[in-house]
N, C-alpha and C positions, 0 to 999 in steps of 0.2 A: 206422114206426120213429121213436121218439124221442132224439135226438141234442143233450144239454146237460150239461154238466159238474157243474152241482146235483143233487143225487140226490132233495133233499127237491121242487122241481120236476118231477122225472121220477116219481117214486110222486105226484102231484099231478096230472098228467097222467094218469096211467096210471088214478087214481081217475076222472075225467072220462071218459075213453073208455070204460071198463068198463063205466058205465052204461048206456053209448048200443048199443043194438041192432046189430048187424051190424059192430061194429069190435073188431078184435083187433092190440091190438101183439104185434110178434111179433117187436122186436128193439128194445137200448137201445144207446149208446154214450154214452160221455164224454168223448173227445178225436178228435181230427181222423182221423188213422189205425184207430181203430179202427172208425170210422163207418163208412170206406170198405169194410173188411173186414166190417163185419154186414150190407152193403148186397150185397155181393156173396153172401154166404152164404144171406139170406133174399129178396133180388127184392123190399121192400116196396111196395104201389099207393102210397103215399103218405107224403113224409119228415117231421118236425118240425125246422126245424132251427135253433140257436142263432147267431150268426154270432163268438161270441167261444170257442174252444175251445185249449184247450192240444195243441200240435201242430201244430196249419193252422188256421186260420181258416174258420171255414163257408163265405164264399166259396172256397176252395181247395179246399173236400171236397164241394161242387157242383160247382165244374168241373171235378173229376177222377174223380168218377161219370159226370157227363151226357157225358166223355171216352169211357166205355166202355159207356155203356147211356142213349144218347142221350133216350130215352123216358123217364127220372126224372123223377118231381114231387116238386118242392119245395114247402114252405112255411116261411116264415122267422120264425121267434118269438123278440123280443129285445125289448131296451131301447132299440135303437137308434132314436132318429129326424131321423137326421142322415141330409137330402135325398143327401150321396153314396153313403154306405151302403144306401137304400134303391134308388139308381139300378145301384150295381153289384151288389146282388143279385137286382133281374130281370135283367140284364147275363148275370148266370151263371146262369141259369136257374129262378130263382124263379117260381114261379107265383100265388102269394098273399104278404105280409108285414104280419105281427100284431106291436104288442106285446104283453109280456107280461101287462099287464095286462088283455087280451083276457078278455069274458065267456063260461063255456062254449059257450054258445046259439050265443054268434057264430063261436068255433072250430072246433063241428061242422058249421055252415055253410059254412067255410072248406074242409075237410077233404071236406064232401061234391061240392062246387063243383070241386074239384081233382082230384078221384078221377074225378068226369065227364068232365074232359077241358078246364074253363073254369078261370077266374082271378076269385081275389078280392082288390080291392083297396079300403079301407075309406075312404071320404074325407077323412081326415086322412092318410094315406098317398098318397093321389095329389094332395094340396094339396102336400103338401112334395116330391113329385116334380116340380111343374109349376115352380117356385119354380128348381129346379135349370137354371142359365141355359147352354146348350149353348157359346157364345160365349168362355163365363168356364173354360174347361178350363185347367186347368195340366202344362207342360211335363211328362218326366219330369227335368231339372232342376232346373225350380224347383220340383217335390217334394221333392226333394233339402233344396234350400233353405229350403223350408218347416219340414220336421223339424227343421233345426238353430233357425229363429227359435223355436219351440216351444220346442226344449231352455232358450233362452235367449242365444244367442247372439249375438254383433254380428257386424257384417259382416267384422272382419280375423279375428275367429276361423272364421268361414262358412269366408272364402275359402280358408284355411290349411286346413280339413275338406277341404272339395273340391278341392284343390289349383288352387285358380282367383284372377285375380288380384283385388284387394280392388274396383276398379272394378265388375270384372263382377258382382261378387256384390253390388252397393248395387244396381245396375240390376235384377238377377234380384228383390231385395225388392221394388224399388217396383214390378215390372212384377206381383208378387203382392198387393201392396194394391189396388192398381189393379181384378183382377179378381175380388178379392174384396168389393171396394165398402168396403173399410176406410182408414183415413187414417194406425194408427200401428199396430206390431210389434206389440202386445201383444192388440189387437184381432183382427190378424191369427194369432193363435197360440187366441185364443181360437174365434175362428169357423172355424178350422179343426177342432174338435175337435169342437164341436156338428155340424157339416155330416158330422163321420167322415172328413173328408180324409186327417187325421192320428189316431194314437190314441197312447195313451197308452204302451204299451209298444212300439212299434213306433218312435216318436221316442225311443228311448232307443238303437237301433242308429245305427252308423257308415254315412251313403251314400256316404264317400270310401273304406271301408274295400278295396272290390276293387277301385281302382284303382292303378295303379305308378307310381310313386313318381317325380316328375321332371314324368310325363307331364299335363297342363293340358286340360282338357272344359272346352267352351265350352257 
């Protein structure tokens, strides 16, 4: 099954596979939920999957497959090579991740490897995995925090977002420069984006949004 929102990439796909002996797609999708739904319908050996989709994010439509049919293989095809992106998609059950620019030769290498029952993972792909420093994790609040410095924010706006007081929230930054090896906000907003910590539509939501109003997270 091939799973990406570009259509001229999925007939581009579908022209590569056709070639090759013994592989038949046998199912596409273009957003998150309906991936789920052709995955259940057809049982594929073997997924393509995007990890940027309107609806859920490929991460979300792996681990709400490998939720119900534990035995899925994945393989991740993107643009993405931002070391946390690639960590949270063997996270969720990736078994290979390509990008896009991947040469067929090496795709149906991929695709064969994973269908067997192994994992492929391509040495620029496990360079930017290794890179990813376990130590340097961030809170789920200073995620929080992070999205807002992305947006652009300072810390009395931060604070008034999160409803936290302006203190805490200059601490929650610098304890995020810090483990991202960065020295100033902007650094920090950028190396977040590259690494996939944060993205681009996803720091455009509110993290203070479901909390009530009064109440203060530390």
């Amino acid at each position: 099954m091939i799973v990406d929102d570009h259509f001229v990439l999925r007939m581009g796909l579908r022209g590569v596979l056709a070639a090759e002996t013994g592989f038949t797609v046998v199912a596409e999708a273009s957003t998150g939920p309906e991936a789920i739904a052709r995955y259940r319908e057809h049982r594929p050996d073997v997924t393509l999957m995007d990890l940027r989709l309107p609806g859920m994010s490929g991460l979300e439509v792996m681990a709400a497959i490998r939720a119900e049919f534990p035995g899925a293989r994945f393989i991740v095809l993107t643009t993405s090579e931002g070391d946390e992106d690639i960590y949270r998609a063997f996270q969720a059950g990736a078994r290979s991740y390509l990008l896009k620019s991947v040469g067929g030769r090496e795709l149906i290498d991929a695709i064969r490897a994973v269908h067997g029952g192994g994992r492929r993972v391509p040495p620029l792909i496990a360079s930017r995995l290794a890179e990813r420093v376990e130590g340097s994790e961030l809170t789920a609040r200073e995620m929080d925090v992070l999205r807002l410095v992305v947006k652009g924010l300072g810390n009395k706006a931060i604070a008034t977002a999160l409803d936290i007081g302006e203190g805490t929230a200059k601490n929650h930054v610098k304890q995020i420069l810090g483990k991202l090896g960065v020295s100033a906000r902007t650094q920090a907003a950028t190396t977040a984006i590259e690494r996939g910590l944060v993205h681009l539509d996803s720091a455009s939501d509110d993290p203070g949004a479901d909390q009530q109003p009064g109440r203060r997270r530390q």
